[in-house]
Each structure stands twice: as C-alpha cells, then as structure tokens.
C-alpha positions as CSV (number, residue, x, y, z in Angstrom):
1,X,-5.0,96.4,37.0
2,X,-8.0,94.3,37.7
3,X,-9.3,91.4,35.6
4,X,-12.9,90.8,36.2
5,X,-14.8,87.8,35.2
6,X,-18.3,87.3,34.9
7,X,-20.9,84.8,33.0
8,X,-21.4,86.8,30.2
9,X,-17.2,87.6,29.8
10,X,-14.3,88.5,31.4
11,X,-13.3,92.0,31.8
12,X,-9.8,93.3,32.5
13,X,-9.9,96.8,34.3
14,X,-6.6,99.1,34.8
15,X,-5.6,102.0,36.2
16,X,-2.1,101.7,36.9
17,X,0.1,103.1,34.2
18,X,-2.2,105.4,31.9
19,X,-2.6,108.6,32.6
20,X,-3.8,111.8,31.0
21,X,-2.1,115.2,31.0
22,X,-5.0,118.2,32.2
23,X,-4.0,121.6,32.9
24,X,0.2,120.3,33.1
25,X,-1.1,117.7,35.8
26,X,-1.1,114.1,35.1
27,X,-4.9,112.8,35.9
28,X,-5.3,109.1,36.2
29,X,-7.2,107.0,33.6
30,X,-8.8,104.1,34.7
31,X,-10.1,101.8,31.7
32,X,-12.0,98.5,31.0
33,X,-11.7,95.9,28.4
34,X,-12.8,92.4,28.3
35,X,-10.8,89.1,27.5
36,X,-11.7,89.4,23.9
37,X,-10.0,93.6,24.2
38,X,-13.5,94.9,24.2
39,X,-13.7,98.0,25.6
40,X,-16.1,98.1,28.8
41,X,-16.1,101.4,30.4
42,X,-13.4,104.0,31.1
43,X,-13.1,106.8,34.6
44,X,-10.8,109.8,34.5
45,X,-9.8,110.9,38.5
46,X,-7.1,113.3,39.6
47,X,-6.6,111.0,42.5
48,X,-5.3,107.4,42.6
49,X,-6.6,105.5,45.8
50,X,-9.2,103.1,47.1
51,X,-12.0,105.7,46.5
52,X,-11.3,106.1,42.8
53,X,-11.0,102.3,42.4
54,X,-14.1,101.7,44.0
55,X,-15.8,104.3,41.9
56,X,-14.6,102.8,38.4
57,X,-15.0,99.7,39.6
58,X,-18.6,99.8,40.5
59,X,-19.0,102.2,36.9
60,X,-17.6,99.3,35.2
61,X,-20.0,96.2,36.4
62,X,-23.0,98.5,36.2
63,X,-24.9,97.4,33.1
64,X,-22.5,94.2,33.3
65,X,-23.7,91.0,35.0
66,X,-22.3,90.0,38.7
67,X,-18.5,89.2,37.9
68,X,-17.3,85.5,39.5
69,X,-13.4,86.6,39.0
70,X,-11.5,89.7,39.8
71,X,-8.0,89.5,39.1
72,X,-5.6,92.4,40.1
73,X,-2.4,93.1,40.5
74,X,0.3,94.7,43.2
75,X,-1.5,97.8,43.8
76,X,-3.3,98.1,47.1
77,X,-5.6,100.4,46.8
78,X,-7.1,98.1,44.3
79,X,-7.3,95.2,46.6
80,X,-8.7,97.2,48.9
81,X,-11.4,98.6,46.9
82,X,-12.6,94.9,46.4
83,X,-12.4,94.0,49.7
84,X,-14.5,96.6,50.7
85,X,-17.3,96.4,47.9
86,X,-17.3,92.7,49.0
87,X,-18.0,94.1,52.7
88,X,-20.5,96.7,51.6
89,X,-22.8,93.9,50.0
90,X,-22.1,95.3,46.3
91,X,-19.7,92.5,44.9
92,X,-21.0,89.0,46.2
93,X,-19.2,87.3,49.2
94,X,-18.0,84.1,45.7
95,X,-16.2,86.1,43.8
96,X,-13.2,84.9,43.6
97,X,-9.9,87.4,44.2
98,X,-6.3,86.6,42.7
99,X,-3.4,88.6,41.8
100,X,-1.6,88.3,38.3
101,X,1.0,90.5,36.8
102,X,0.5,89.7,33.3
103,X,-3.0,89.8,32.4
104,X,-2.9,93.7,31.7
105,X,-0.8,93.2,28.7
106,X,-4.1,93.0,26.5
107,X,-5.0,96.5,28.2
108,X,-1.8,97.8,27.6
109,X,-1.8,97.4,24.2
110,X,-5.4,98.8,23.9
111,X,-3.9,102.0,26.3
112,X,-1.8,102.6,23.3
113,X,-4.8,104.1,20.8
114,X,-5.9,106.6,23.5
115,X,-2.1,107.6,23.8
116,X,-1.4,107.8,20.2
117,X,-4.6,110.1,20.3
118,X,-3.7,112.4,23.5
119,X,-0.1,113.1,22.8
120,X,-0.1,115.5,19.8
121,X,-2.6,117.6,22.0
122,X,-0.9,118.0,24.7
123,X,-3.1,118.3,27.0
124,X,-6.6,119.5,27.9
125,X,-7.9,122.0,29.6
126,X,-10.2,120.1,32.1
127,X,-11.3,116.9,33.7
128,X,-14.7,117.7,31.4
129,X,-13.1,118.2,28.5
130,X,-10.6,115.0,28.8
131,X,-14.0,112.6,29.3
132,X,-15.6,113.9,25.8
133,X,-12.6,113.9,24.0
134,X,-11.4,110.3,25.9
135,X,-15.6,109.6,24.8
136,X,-15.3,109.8,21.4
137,X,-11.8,108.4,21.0
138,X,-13.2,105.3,22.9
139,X,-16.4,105.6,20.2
140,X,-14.3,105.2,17.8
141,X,-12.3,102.3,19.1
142,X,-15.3,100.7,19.5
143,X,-17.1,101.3,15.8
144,X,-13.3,99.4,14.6
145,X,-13.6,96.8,16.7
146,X,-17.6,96.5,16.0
147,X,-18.7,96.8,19.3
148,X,-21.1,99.3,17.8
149,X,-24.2,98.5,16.8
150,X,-24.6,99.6,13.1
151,X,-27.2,98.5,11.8
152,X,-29.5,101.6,10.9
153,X,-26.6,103.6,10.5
154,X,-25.5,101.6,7.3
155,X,-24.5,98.4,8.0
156,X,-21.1,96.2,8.3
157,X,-20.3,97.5,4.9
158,X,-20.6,101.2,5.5
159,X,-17.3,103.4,5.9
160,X,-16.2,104.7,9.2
161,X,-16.8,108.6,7.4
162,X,-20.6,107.7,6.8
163,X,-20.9,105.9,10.1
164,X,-19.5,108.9,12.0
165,X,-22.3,111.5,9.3
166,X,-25.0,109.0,10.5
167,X,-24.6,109.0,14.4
168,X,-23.5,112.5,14.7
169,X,-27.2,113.8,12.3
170,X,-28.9,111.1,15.0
C-alpha cells in the first residue's frame, strides 16, 4: 500500500491484497484512491515486484500534481520503487517517505466493489479483457461517488441508466 500526498490531495495507492483471477491465475491489481476514497487510477500486472510498483506508481501521479507524502507499508518492493523514482529524478528528492499499516483500510473497503463485481465471473480470459471490464466497473464507481463530470450528460439529477445511454451514444 502506498499513501501519496500531494497539494491538490492525498492519494492512497495499493497493491498488496487485491488480485484478479485471468485464465485460473491470480494477476495483481494495483489501485489508487485519495483520502476523500476517490478513485485515482488503477494497473493490472501478472507480476508483483519493484517494476510493477514503479510502473503504477508513476501511472498514478501522471495527470496528478508532484506528491509531498508517500506513505507505504511493509512491502519492499514498494519502498524500493520509491527509492528509486527518487534516484531517477521522477519523484522529487522532499517527498517525504513513512511507513503505516493502517492507512489502506479506506482502500480496502473501496477493493470490495471491484470484488463484489469479479467474483460471480469468475474469471477472465485475458490481462486485456480484465482492464476494460476492471474500466468500466471503476466508471461506474466513479459516476456514484460523482467524480464524473455530468454535466451535458444530464445533470446531478439524472439516473445512473440515462447517464450510462448518454456516455455510451457519446
């Protein structure tokens, strides 16, 4: 889990117990959410080490302003990936590292959704497949928890069914 806090917000960023089931093997889902359980971004990769961290990691600050915290929790690869993006010039020298165990309960929680989703599937067939699906179940996480903007497509007072008509016909 890393926790990653920036001017704008604070976004929390974990990898650790979530996974997805593609082809019978378990593929690891890496996922964002800020302090307020915003959903950032989300990565799906068959492999758990420092180069999948890095990867998410950097997926999750693009678009997002230069964090000043990153909070994380027992897993190495994690601190590692850091470490080195701090090396490699892409996280600034400032940002503050820590370790803490219990900031992933708000991403737990939201983990739950996707895994209410996933499990009557029971599986998919590729990595492909698992990021639209995973795409549109995060979609619609974020239309509930109006992350969304939409405002052509009907307004705060529209239903979820004509907000879905409206961005599928755009």
């Amino acid at each position: 889990m890393a926790a990653v806090s920036s001017p704008g917000g604070r976004f929390l960023a974990d990898g650790c117990e979530t996974y997805v089931k593609v082809r019978g093997e378990w593929v690891y889902l890496y996922r964002a959410v800020d302090k307020a359980g915003k959903t950032v971004d989300f990565f799906l990769s068959r492999q758990r080490d420092i180069n999948a961290a890095k990867t998410f990691l950097r997926k999750a600050m693009k678009g997002q302003r230069v964090p000043t915290k990153v909070t994380l929790d027992a897993y190495a690869a994690s601190h590692r990936a850091v470490a080195d993006l701090k090396a490699g010039g892409e996280l600034p020298q400032r940002v503050i590292v820590r370790s803490s165990k219990y900031l992933n309960n708000l991403i737990e929680q939201d983990h739950r959704r996707i895994k209410q989703r996933l499990r009557p599937m029971l599986g998919l067939k590729s990595v492909e497949t698992a990021a639209i699906v995973i795409s549109g179940i995060e979609l619609a996480e974020k239309i509930k928890k109006g992350q969304f903007k939409i405002g052509k497509l009907g307004g705060r007072r529209a239903m979820p069914q004509e907000i879905w008509q409206a961005a599928l016909a755009a």
